[in-house]
DRENDO-1510 file (C-alpha; in Angstrom, 1 decimal, always signed):
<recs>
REC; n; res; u; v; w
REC; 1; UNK; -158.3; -111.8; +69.9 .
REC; 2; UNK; -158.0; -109.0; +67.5 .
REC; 3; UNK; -156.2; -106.6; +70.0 .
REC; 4; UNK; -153.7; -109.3; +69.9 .
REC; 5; UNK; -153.3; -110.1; +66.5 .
REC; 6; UNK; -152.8; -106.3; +65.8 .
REC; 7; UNK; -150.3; -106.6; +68.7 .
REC; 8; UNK; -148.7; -109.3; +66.8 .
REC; 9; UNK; -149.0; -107.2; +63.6 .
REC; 10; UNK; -147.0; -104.3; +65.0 .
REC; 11; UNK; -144.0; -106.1; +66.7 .
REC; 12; UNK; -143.8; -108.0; +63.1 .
REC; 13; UNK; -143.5; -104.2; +61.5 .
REC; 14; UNK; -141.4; -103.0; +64.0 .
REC; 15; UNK; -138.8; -106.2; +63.3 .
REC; 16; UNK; -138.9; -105.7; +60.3 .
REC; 17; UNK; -138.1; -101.6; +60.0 .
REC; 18; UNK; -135.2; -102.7; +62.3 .
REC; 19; UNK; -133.9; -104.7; +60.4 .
REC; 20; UNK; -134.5; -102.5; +57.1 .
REC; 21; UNK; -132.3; -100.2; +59.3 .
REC; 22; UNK; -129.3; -101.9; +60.0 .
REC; 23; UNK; -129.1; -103.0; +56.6 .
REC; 24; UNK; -129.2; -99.3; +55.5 .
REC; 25; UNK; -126.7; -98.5; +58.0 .
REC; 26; UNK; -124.2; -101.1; +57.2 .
REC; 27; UNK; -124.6; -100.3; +53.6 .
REC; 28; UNK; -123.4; -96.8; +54.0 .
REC; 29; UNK; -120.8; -97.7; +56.5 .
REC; 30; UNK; -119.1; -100.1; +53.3 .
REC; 31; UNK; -120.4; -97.7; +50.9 .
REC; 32; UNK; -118.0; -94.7; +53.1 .
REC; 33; UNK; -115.3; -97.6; +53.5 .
REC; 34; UNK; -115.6; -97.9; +49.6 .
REC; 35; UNK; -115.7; -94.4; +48.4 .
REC; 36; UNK; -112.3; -93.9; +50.5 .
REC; 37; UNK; -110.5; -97.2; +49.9 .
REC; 38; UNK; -107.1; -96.1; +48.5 .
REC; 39; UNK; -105.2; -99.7; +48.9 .
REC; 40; UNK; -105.7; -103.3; +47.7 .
REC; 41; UNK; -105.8; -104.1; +51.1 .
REC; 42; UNK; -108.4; -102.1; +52.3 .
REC; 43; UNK; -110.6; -102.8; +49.0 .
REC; 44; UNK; -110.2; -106.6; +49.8 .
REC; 45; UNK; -111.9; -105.6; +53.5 .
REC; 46; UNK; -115.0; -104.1; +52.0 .
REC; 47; UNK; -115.5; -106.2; +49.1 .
REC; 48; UNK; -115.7; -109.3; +52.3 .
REC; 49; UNK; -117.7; -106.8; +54.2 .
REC; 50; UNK; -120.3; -106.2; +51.1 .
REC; 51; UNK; -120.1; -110.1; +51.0 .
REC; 52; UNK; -120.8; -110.4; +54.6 .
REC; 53; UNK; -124.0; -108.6; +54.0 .
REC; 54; UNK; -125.1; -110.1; +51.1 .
REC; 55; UNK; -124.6; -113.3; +52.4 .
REC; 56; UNK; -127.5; -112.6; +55.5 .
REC; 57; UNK; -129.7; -110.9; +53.3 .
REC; 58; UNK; -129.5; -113.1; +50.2 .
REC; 59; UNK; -132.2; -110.9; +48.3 .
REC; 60; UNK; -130.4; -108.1; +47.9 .
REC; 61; UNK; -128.3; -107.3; +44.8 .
REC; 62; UNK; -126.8; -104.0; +45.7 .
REC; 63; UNK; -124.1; -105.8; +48.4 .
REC; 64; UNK; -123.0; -108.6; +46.0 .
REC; 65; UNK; -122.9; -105.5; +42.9 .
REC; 66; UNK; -120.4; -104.0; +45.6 .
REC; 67; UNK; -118.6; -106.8; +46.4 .
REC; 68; UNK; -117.7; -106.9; +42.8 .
REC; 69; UNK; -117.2; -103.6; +42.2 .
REC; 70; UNK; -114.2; -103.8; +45.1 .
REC; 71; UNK; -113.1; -106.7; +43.6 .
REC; 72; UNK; -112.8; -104.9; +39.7 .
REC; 73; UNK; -111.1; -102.1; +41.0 .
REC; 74; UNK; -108.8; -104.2; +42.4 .
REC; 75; UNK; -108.4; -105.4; +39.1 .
REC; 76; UNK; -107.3; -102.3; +37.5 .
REC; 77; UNK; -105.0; -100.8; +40.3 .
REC; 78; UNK; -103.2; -104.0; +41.5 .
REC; 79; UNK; -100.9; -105.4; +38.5 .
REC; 80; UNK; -99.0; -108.3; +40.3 .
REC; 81; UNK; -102.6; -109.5; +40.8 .
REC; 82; UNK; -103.6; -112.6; +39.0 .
REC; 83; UNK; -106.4; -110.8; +37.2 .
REC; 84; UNK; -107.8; -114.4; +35.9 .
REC; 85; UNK; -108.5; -116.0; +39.3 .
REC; 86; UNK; -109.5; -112.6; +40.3 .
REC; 87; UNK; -111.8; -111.6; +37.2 .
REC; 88; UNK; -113.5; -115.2; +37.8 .
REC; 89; UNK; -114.2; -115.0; +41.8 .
REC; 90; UNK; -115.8; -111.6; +41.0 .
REC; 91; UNK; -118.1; -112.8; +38.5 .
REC; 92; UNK; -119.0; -115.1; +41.0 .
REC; 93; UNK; -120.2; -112.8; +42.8 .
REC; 94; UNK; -121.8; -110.8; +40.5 .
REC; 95; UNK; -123.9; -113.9; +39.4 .
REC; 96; UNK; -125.6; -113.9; +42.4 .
REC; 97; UNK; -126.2; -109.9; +42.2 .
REC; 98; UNK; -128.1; -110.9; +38.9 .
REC; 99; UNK; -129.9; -113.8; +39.9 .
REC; 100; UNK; -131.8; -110.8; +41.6 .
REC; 101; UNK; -131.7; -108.1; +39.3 .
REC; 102; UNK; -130.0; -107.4; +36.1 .
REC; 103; UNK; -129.4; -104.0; +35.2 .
REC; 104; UNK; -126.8; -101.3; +33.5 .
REC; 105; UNK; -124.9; -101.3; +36.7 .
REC; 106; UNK; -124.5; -104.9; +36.6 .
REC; 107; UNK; -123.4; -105.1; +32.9 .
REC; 108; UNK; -121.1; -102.3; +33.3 .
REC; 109; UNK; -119.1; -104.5; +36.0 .
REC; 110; UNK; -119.0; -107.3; +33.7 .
REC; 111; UNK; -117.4; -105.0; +31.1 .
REC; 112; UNK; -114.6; -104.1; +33.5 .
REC; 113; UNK; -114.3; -107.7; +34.3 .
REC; 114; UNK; -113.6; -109.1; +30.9 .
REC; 115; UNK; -112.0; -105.8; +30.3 .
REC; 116; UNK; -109.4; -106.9; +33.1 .
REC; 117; UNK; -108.8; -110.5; +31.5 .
REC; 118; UNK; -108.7; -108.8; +28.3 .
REC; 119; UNK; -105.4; -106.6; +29.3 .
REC; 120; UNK; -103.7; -109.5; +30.7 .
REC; 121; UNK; -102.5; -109.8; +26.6 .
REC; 122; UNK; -105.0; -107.9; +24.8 .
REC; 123; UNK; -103.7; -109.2; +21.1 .
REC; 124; UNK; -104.3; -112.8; +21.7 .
REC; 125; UNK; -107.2; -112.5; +24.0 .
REC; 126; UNK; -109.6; -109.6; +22.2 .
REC; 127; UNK; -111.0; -112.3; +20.4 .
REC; 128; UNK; -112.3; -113.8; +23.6 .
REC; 129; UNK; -112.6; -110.7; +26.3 .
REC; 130; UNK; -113.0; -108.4; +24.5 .
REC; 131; UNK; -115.8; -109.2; +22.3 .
REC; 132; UNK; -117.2; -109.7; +26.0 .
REC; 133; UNK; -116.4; -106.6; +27.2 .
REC; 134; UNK; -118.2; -104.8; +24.3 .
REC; 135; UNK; -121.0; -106.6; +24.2 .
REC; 136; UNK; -121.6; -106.2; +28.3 .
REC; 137; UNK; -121.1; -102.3; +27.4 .
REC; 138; UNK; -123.6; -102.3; +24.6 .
REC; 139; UNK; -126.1; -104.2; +26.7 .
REC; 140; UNK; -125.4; -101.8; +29.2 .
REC; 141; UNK; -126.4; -98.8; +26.8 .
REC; 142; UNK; -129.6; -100.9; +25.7 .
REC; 143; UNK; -131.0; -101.1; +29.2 .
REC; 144; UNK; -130.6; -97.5; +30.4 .
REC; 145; UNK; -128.8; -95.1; +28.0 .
REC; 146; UNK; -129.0; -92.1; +30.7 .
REC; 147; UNK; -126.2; -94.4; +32.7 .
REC; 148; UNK; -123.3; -91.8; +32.7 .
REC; 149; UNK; -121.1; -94.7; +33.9 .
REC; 150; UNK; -121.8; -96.4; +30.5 .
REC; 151; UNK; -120.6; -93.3; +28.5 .
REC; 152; UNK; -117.4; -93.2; +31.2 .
REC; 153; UNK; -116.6; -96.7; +30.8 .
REC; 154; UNK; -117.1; -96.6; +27.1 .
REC; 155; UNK; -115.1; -93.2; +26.4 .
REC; 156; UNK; -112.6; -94.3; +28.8 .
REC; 157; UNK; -111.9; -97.9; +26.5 .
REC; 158; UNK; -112.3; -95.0; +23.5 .
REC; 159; UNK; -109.2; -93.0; +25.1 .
REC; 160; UNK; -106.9; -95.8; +25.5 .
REC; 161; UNK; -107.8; -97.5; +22.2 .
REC; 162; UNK; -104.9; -96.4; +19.9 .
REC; 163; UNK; -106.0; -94.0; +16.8 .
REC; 164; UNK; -105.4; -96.8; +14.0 .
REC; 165; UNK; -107.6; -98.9; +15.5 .
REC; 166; UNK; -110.6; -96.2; +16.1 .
REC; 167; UNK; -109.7; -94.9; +19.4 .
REC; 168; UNK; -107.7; -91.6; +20.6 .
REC; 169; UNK; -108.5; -88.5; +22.5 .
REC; 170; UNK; -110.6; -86.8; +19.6 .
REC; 171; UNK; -112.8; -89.6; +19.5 .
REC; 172; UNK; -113.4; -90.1; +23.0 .
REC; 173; UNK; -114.3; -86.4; +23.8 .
REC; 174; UNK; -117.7; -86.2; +22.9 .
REC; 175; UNK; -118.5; -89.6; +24.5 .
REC; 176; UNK; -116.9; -88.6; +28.0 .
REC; 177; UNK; -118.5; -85.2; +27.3 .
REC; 178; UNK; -122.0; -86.7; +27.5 .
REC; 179; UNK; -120.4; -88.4; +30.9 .
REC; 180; UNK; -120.1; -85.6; +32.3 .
REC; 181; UNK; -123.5; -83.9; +31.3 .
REC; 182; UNK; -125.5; -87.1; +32.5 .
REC; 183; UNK; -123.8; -87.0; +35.8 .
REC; 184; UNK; -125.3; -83.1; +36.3 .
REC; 185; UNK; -128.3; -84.4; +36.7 .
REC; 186; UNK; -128.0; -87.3; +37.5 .
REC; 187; UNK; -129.9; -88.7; +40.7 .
REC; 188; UNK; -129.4; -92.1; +42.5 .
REC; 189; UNK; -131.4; -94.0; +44.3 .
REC; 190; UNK; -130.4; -94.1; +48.4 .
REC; 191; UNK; -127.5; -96.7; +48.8 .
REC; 192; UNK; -127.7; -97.4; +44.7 .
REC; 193; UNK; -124.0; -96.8; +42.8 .
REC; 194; UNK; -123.1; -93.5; +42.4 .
REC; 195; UNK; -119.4; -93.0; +41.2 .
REC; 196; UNK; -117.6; -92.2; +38.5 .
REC; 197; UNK; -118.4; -88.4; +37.9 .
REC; 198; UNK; -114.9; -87.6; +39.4 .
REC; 199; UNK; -113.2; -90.0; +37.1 .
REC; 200; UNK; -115.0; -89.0; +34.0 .
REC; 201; UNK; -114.3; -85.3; +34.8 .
REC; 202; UNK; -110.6; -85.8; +35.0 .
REC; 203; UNK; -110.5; -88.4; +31.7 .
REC; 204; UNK; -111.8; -85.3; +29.9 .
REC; 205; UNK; -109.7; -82.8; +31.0 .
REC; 206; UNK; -107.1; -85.1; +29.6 .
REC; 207; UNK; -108.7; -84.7; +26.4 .
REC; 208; UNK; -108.5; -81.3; +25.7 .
</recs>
C-alpha cells in the first residue's frame, strides 16, 4: 500500500512539473512575440494569446498583466483607435491580474491606461484621468520605489508636460536619470516584466 501511494505521489509531481513547463514555455513564447510586436495587429495576437493562458491557468497574474500591457501599448501607438472602449476592456483584464496580486507593475498599467483616456482631450478630462493616472503612479512609487518603470513612466508624463505647467526636459532629467540607473541593476524575476530600459535610455538622450 505505501509503494503505491508513493507511486501515486510521484506521477502527481511529475503532472504537475509538466505542466509548470508548458506554462513557462508558452510564457516566453508570448513574452518573445511581445518584445518584437511592431504592429497593432500583431500586438492584438499576443495580448489574446496572454488571454488564452490566463484564462486555463486562472491563478496566474503575469498572463492577464500581459494581456494588458499589449492592449496599453496599443493605446499609445494606434490613434484611429477608440482608446475609451480600448482603455476599458484592458482594465478588464487587468482586474483579474489584481484579483491575484497587486503590485507596482500592475499600478503602472493602470497609469498608462487612464493616461490613454486622459489624451483623448486632456483639458476637459484631467480632472477625471488624470488625477487617476497620478495617483496609480504614486501608488506605484509607494509599493516598490526601486521600480525603474515607475521613474520611466513618471519622467516620461514629466517630458511631455509643458514647462508652465511644471513639466519640460530640465525637469524630467533627473527623474529618467534615476531610470536609467535602476535598470543597471536591476534583476527580474523569470517570465516577470522586464522592459522599458531601452525606452528610458532613448527619452533621456532627448533630454540633453
Amino acid at each position: 500500500m505505501k509503494q503505491v501511494l508513493v507511486g501515486l505521489s510521484l506521477v502527481a509531481c511529475s503532472a504537475v512539473h509538466a505542466q509548470s513547463d508548458k506554462y513557462t514555455e508558452t510564457m516566453q513564447k508570448n513574452l518573445d512575440m511581445l518584445k518584437d510586436a511592431k504592429t497593432v495587429a500583431a500586438l492584438q495576437n499576443v495580448s489574446a494569446s496572454f488571454q488564452r493562458v490566463a484564462d486555463a491557468e486562472k491563478t496566474q497574474w503575469l498572463p492577464y498583466y500581459y494581456a494588458a500591457l499589449a492592449q496599453c501599448w496599443i493605446g499609445y501607438r494606434d490613434q484611429s483607435a477608440d482608446k475609451d472602449a480600448l482603455a476599458n476592456n484592458a482594465r478588464t483584464i487587468l482586474v483579474k491580474a489584481e484579483a491575484l496580486e497587486t503590485n507596482a507593475e500592475t499600478y503602472c498599467v493602470r497609469y498608462m491606461l487612464a493616461n490613454i483616456q486622459m489624451s483623448v482631450d486632456p483639458q476637459t478630462r484631467w480632472q477625471t484621468y488624470g488625477m487617476q493616472a497620478t495617483a496609480a503612479l504614486q501608488k506605484a512609487e509607494e509599493l516598490d520605489a526601486s521600480n525603474p518603470r515607475v521613474y520611466y513612466l513618471k519622467g516620461t508624463n514629466t517630458f511631455y508636460t509643458p514647462e508652465q505647467f511644471g513639466g519640460g526636459k530640465a525637469k524630467a532629467k533627473p527623474i529618467l536619470e534615476k531610470s536609467v540607473e535602476l535598470f543597471k541593476t536591476f534583476t527580474p524575476k523569470p517570465l516577470y516584466p522586464n522592459w522599458g530600459k531601452e525606452e528610458a535610455e532613448q527619452r533621456l538622450a532627448e533630454c540633453q
